[in-house]
C-alpha positions in Angstrom: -78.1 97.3 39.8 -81.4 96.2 39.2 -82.0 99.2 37.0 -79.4 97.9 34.7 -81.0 94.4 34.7 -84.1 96.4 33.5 -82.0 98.1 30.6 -80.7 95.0 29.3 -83.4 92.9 29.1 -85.7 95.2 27.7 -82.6 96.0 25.1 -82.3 92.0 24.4 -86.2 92.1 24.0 -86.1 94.6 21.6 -83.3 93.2 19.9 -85.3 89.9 19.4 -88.6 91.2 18.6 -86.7 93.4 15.9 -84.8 90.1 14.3 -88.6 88.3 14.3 -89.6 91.1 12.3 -87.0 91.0 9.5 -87.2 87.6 9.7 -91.0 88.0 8.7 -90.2 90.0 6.7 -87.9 88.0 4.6 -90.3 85.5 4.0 -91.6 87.2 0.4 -89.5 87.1 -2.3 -89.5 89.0 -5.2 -91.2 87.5 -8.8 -92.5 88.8 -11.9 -95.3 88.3 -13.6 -94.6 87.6 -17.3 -98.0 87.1 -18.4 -101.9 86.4 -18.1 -104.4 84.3 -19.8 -107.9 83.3 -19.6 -108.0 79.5 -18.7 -110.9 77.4 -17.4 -111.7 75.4 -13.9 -114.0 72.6 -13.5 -116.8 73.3 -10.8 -118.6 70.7 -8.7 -121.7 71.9 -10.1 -123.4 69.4 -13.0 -125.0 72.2 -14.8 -122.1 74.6 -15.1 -119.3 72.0 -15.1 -116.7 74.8 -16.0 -115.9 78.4 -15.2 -113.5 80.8 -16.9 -110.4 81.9 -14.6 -107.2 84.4 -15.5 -104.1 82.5 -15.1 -101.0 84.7 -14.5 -97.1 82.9 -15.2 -95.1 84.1 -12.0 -91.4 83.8 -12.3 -89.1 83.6 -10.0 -85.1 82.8 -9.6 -85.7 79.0 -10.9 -89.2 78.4 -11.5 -92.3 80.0 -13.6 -95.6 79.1 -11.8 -98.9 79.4 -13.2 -101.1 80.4 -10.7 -104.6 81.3 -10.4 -107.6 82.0 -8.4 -111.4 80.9 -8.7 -113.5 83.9 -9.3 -110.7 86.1 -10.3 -112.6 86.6 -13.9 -110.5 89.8 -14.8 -106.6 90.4 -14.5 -105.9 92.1 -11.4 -102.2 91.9 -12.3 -100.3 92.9 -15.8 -97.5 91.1 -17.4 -94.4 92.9 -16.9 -95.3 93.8 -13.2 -92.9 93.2 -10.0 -94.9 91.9 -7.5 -93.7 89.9 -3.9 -94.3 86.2 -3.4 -94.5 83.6 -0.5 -94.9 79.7 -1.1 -97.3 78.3 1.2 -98.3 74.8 1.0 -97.0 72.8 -1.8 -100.0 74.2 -3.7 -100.6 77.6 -2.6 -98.8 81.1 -3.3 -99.3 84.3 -1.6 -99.0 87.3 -4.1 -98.6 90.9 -3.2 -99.2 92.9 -6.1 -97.0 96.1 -7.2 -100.2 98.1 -6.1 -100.0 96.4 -2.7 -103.1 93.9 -3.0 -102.7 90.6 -1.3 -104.5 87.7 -2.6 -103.7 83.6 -2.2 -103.2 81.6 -5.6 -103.6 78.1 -6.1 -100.2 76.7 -7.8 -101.8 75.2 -11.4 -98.9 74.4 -13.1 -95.1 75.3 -13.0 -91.8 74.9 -14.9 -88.0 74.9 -14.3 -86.4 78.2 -15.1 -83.2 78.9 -16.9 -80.2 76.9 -15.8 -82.2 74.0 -14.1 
């Protein structure tokens, strides 16, 4: 009997740690990245008040974001490319790229889709 206690709560275990996964899993969405361009950031600095920056338009079901990050000086990402997406905080983005980099964005901008 207690064998079979075992058995099923390590099979209900599994079962949950498997649904936390997917779950996890889920949280990226797919996006597209329909174009880059060189934009500029103002620094805290007095003698170099602004720095140049690649901003990349990320699309997704409803919304284009522009995103961007400091220090990111050439496009690591092309326009056309799928890539995998995750809203963080209302400003942030997580971007995995089609070549399987992950980097955080700031959200710099964004703009209802089609049909909003």
């Amino acid at each position: 009997m207690k064998k079979a206690a075992t058995k099923t709560a390590f099979l209900l275990l599994m079962i949950f740690l498997l649904s936390c996964v997917s779950f996890a899993a889920d949280a990226y969405q797919p996006g597209k990245i329909v174009k880059w361009e060189n934009g500029t950031y103002a620094q805290n600095s007095k003698k170099k008040p602004m720095k140049n920056w690649i901003i990349y338009q990320l699309q997704t079901d409803n919304t284009t974001y522009s995103i961007a990050r400091q220090k990111e000086t050439k496009p690591q990402m092309q326009a056309g490319e799928a890539v995998q997406y995750e809203l963080k905080k209302s400003n942030r983005v997580n971007v995995i790229s089609a070549g399987g980099q992950k980097h955080e964005y700031q959200i710099v901008g964004q703009t209802a889709g089609p049909g909003q």
